[in-house]
C-alpha positions in Angstrom: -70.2 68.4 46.4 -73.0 66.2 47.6 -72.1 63.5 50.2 -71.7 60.3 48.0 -74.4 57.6 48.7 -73.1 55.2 49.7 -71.3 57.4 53.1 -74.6 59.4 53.2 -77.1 55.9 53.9 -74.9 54.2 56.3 -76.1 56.8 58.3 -79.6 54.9 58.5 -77.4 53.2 61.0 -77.4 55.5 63.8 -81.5 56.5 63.0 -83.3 56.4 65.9 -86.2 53.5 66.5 -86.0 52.8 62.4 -86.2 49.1 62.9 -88.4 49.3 65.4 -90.9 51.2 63.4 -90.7 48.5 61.1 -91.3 46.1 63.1 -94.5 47.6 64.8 -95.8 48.1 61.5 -95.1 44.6 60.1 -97.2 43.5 63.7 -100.0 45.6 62.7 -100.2 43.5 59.4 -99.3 40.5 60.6 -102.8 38.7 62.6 -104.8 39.2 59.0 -105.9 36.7 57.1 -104.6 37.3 53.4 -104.7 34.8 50.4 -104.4 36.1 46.6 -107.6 37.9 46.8 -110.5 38.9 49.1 -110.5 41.4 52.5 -107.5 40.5 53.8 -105.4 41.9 51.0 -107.5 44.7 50.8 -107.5 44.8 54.7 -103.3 45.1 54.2 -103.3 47.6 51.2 -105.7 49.8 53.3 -102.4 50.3 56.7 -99.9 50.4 53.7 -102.3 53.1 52.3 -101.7 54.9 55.6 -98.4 55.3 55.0 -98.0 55.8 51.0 -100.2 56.8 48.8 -101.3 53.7 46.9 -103.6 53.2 43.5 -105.9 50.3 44.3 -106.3 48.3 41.2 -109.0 45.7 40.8 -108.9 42.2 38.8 -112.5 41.1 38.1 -112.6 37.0 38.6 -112.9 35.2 35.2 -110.2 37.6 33.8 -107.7 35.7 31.5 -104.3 36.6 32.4 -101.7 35.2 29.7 -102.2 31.3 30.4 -103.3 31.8 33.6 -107.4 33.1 35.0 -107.8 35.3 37.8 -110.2 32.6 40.2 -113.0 33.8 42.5 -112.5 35.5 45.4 -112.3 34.0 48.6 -113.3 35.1 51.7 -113.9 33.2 55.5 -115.3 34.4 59.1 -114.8 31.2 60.9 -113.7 27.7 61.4 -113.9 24.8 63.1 -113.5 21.2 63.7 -115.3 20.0 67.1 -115.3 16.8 68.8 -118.4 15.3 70.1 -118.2 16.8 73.5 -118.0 20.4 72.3 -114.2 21.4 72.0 -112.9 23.2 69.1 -110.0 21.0 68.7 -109.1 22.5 65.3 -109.7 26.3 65.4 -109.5 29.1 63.0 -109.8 32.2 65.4 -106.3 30.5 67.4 -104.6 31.1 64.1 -105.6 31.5 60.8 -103.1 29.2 58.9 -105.4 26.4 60.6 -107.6 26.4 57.6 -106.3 25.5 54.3 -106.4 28.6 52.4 -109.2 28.8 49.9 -111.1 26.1 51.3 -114.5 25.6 50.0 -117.6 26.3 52.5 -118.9 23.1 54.4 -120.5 22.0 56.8 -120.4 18.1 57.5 -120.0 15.4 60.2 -117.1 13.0 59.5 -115.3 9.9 61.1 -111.9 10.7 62.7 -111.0 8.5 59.6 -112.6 10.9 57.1 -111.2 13.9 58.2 -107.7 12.5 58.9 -107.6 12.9 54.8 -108.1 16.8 54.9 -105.8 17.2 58.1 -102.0 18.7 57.1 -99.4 18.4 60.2 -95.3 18.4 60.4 -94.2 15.6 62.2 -90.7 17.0 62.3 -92.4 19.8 64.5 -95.1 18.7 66.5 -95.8 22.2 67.8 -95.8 24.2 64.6 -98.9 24.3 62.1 -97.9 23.8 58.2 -99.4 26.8 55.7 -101.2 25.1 52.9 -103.0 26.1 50.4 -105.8 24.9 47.4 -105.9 27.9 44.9 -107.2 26.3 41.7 -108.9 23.0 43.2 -111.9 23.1 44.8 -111.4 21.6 48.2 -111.3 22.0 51.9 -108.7 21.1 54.4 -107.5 21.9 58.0 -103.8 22.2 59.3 -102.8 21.6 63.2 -99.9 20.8 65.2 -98.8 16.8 65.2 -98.8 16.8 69.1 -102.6 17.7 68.8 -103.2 15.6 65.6 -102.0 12.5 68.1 -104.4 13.2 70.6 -107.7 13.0 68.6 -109.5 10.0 69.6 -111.9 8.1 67.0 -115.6 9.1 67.1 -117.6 12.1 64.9 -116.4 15.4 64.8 -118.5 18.1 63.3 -116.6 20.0 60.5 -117.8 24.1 59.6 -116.2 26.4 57.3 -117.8 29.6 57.0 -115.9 31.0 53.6 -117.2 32.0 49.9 -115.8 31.9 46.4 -118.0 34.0 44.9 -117.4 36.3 41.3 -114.9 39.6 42.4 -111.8 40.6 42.1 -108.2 40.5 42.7 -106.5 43.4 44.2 -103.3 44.9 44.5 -101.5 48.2 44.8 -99.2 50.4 43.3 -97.5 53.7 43.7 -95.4 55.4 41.7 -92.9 58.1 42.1 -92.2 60.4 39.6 -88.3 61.9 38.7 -86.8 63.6 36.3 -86.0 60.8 33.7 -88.9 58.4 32.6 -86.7 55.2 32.9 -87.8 53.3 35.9 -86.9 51.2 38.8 -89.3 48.7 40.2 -90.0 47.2 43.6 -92.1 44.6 44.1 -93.6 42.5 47.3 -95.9 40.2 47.8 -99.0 40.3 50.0 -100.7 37.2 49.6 -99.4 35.4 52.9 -101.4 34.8 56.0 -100.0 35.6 59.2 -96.4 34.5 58.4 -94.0 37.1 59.7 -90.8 37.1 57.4 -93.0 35.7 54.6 -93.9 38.1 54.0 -94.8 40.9 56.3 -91.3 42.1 56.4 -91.1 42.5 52.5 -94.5 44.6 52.8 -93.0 46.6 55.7 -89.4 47.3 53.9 -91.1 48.5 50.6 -93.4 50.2 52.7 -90.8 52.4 54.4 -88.7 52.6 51.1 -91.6 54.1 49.1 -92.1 56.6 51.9 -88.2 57.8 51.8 -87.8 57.5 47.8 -90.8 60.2 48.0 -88.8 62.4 50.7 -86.3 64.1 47.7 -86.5 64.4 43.9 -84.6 61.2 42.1 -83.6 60.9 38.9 -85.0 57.7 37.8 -89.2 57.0 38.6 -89.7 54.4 40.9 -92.2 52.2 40.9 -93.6 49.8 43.9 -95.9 47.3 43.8 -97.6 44.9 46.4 -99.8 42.4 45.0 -100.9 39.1 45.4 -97.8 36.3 44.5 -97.6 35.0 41.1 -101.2 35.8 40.2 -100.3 39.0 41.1 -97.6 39.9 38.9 -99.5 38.5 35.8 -102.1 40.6 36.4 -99.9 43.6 37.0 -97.6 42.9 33.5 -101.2 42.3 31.3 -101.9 45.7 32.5 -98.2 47.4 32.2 -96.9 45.8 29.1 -96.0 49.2 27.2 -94.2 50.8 29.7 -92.3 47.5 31.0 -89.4 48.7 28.4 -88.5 51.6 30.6 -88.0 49.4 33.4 -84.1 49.9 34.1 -83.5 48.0 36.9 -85.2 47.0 40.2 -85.6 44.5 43.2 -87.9 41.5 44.1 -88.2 42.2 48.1 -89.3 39.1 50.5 -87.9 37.5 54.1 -86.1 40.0 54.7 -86.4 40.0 59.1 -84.9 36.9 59.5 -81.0 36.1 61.5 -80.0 35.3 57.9 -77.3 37.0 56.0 -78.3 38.9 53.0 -79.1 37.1 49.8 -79.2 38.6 46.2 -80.4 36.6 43.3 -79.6 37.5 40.0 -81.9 38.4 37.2 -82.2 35.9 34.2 -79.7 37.6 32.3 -76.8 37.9 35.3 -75.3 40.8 34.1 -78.2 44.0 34.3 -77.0 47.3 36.2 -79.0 45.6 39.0 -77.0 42.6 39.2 -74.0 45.1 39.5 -75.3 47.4 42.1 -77.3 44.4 44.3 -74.0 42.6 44.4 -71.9 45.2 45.2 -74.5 46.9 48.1 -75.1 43.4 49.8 -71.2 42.3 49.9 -70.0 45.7 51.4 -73.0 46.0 53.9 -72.8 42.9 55.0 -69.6 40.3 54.6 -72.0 37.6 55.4 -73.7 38.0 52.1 -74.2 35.8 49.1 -75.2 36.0 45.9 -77.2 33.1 43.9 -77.5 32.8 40.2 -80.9 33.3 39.3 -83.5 29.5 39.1 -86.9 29.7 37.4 -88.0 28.9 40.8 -89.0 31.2 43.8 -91.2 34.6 44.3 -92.0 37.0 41.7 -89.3 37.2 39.9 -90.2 34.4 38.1 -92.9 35.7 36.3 -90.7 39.4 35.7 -88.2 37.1 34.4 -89.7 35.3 32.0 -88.2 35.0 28.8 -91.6 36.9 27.5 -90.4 39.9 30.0 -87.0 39.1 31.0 -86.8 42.4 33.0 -83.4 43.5 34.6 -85.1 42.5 37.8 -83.4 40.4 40.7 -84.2 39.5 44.2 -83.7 40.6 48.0 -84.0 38.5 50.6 -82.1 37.3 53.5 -82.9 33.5 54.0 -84.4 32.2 50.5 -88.0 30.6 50.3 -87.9 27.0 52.2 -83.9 28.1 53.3 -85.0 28.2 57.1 -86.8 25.4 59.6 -90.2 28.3 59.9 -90.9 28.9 56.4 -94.4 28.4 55.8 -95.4 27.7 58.8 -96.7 29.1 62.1 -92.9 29.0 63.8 -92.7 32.2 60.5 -94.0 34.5 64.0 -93.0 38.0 65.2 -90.0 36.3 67.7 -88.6 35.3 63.9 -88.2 38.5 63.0 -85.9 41.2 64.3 -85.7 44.6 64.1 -81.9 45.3 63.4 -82.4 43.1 60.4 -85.7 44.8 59.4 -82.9 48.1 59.5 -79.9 46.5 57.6 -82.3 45.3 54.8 -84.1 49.0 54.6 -80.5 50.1 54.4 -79.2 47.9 52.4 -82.6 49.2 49.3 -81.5 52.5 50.5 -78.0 52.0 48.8 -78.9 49.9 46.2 -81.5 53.3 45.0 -78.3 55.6 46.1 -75.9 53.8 43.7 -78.4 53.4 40.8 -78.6 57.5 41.0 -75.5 58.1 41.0 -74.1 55.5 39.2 -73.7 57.3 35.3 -71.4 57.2 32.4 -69.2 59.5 31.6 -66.7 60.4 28.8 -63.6 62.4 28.6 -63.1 65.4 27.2 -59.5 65.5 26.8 -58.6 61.8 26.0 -55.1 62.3 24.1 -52.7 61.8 27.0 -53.6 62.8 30.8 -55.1 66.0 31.4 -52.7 68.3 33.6 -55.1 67.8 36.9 -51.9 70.2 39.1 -52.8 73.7 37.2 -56.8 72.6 38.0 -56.0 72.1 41.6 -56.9 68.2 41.5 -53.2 66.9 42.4 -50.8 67.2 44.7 -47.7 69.6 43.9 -45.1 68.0 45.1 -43.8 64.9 42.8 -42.4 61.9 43.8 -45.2 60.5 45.9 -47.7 58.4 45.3 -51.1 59.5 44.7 -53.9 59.2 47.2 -57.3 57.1 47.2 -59.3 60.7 45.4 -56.2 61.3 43.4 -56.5 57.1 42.4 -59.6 57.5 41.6 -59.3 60.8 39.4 -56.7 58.9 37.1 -59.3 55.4 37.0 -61.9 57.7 35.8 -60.1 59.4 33.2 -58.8 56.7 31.8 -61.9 54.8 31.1 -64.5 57.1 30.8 -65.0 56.5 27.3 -68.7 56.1 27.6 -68.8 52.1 27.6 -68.3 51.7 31.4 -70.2 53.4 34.1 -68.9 54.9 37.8 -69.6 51.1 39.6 -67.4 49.4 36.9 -65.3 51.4 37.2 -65.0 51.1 41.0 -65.0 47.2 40.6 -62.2 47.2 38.4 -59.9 49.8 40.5 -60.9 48.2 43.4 -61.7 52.1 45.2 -64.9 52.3 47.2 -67.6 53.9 45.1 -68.2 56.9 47.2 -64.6 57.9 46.0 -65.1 57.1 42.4 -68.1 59.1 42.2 -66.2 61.9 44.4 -63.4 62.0 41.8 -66.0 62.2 38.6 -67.5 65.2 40.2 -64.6 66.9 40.7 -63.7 66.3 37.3 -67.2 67.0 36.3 -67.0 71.1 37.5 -63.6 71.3 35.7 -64.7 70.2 32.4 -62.8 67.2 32.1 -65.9 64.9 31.9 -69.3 65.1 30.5 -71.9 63.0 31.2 -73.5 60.7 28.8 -77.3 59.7 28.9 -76.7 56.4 27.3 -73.8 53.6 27.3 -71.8 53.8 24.8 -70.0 50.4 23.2 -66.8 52.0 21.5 -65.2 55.6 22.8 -66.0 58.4 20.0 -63.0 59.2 18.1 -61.3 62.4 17.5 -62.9 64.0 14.4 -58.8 64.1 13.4 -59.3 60.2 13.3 -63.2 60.2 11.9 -61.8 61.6 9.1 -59.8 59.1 7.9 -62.6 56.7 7.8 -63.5 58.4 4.6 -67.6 58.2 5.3 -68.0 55.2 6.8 -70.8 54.9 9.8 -69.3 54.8 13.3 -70.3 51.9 15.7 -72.8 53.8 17.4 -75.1 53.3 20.7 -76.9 49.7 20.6 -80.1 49.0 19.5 -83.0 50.3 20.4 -81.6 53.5 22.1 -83.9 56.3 21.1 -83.5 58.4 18.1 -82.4 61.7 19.6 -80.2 59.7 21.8 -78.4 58.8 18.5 -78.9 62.2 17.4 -77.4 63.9 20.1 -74.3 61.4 20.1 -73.5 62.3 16.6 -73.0 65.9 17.8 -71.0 64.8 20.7 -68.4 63.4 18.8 -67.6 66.7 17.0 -66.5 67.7 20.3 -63.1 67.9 21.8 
């Protein structure tokens, strides 16, 4: 029998320099300059491309995207505010979140009066400078610390951004992984942040990595990553995916996920998708720390998976939420945020969530009248009188509700057993023919055909909507079995 998941991945654990392999590689992307299109992303996609083997996909600018319109690309070499004696006193090549991001080109002289209008500072941090951004307004706009915002003294200052919005395209990339069932299970990250750290070059670092070991062995579901460009992004990716979205089974929204914080799962729309189940189970026995949130139309991508238009069974991963920490969006969001352990536990923690999803089936079984005798199969103990163990537990749990409704986590939930041991016990019962495994959820247990009979023609409750013909097909000869 294979190790069970969730035993076999806590073994990430002990692997040696993991999290610091994700940490050099979240370095490596974080000094570029990224916005929702131009070099930078593809700058990004190109490392990740190192690493996984991405499909680029392009966006031409103009392109309508449900209500929204992919806008021109953007693209800056330099920047600059200067005083009258020659000092850069605002400068784009310190750090890039200096400029407002998809500021227009310009090149002006301005009172200190003038430009104090386009400056952005934190007065609550003098020494930090804010991230801002102009996506759909043309404007331009610079962003510095308040203690250097205080020392500018009145007089001219020459003002030169060196950027273009010009007609091209948005970009973003995608891999997917094929496995033996067509159903699939998305991952998506954004790449759209400047150099911000946990927001988001962790996320882009953890999917990376994940991608690489979902590749590494055959899986039954397909898996599907994709890093694009926030909101934008994930409109342009849906318009373009709209007939396979209803194979999407389950999946995570990944983002801030090197920061001190505890883990945080938020829920899809719906609350109550296999991902819900698993998320909130993997993040509260990983880490005790954890929470779960109810899902808000508010926050990163999974806004727009969620939408009632979509409303896929997707949730989200983070570990601080989005303005839940003093250095979001701004340029305190550094590599001394980050940490490598908790680049680790959150790799681990996607590990586990894939582990359970592949394990995590419905069974039914075979011999429901009464308990099956598990002694003569060598499943139970021959001595009577004593209590059963955790397996032998877990054996009686899973015969007794395997009727096809409830799958090997809900059934762990509800006995309260670990569900390493849950899924130990089904396949055990599994290669003695006590259980057989059932492709989809079933909502009532098939009778006996002994009772079928005596509903004199009438049509069984069968699988819920939408489930496949030869699903249906294949139940109906299921339930002339024993």
């Amino acid at each position: 029998m294979n190790k069970a998941p969730l035993a076999q991945l806590s073994e990430v654990h002990s692997e040696p320099n993991g999290g610091q392999a994700l940490y050099d590689f979240a370095a490596r992307l974080y000094p570029i300059c990224r916005s929702i299109t131009g070099h930078g992303v593809r700058r990004s996609l190109a490392l990740i491309r190192e690493q996984i083997p991405l499909t680029i996909h392009d966006v031409p600018s103009g392109s309508a995207v449900y209500d929204w319109e992919v806008p021109l690309e953007w693209n800056i070499e330099d920047a600059a505010v200067v005083s009258s004696d020659g000092e850069r006193v605002i400068d784009f090549q310190e750090h890039n979140l200096h400029v407002v991001g998809y500021s227009e080109p310009i090149s002006t002289t301005v009172t200190l009066r003038e430009l104090d209008e386009r400056l952005h500072s934190l007065s609550d941090h003098p020494t930090w400078v804010p991230y801002r951004t102009s996506y759909y307004r043309r404007t331009w706009g610079f962003c510095l610390r308040q203690a250097k915002r205080d020392t500018l003294r009145s007089g001219k200052y020459k003002v030169e951004i060196r950027s273009s919005l010009a007609p091209g395209s948005l970009t973003y990339g995608e891999l997917v992984v094929p496995g033996r069932k067509r159903e699939e299970v998305l991952f998506f990250t954004h790449i759209c942040h400047p150099s911000l750290a946990n927001d988001n070059t962790a996320g882009m670092a953890v999917a990376t990595a994940l991608a690489k070991w979902i590749q590494s062995e055959p899986r039954r579901y397909t898996y599907r990553f994709v890093f694009a460009p926030g909101t934008i992004g994930s409109l342009c990716w849906l318009k373009q995916n709209e007939r396979a979205l209803a194979r999407v089974r389950a999946g995570l929204v990944l983002g801030l996920l090197g920061d001190p914080a505890a883990l945080t799962y938020k829920m899809s729309r719906d609350g109550h998708t296999q991902a819900d189940a698993v998320a909130e189970y993997v993040v509260s026995h990983l880490d005790q720390a954890s929470t779960v949130i109810p899902f808000s139309p508010y926050g990163y991508d999974e806004r727009q998976l969620c939408s009632p238009g979509f409303n896929l069974p997707i949730g989200r991963l983070t570990r601080s939420v989005n303005g839940g920490y003093a250095e979001y969006h701004s340029s305190a969001d550094d590599l001394t945020l980050i940490k490598a352990g908790r680049l680790a536990e959150s790799l681990t923690a996607c590990k586990l969530f894939v582990g359970v999803l592949e394990e995590n089936q419905h069974f039914v079984n075979r011999l429901p009248k009464g308990e099956p005798r598990l002694g003569k199969r060598g499943l139970y103990g021959s001595i009577g009188g004593v209590s059963p163990g955790e397996g032998e537990q877990a054996m009686l749990w899973v015969l007794n509700q395997a009727d096809g409704s409830k799958s090997l986590l809900d059934i762990a939930r509800r006995s309260g057993l670990a569900f390493e041991i849950v899924r130990g016990a089904a396949s055990a019962l599994e290669k003695c023919g006590l259980l057989q495994a059932v492709d989809t959820p079933r909502d009532v247990y098939r009778r006996s055909t002994s009772v079928r009979k005596q509903s004199h023609g009438k049509r069984e409750i069968g699988p819920k909507k939408g489930v496949h013909r030869s699903h249906r097909a294949s139940g109906r000869r299921r339930r002339a079995q024993p």
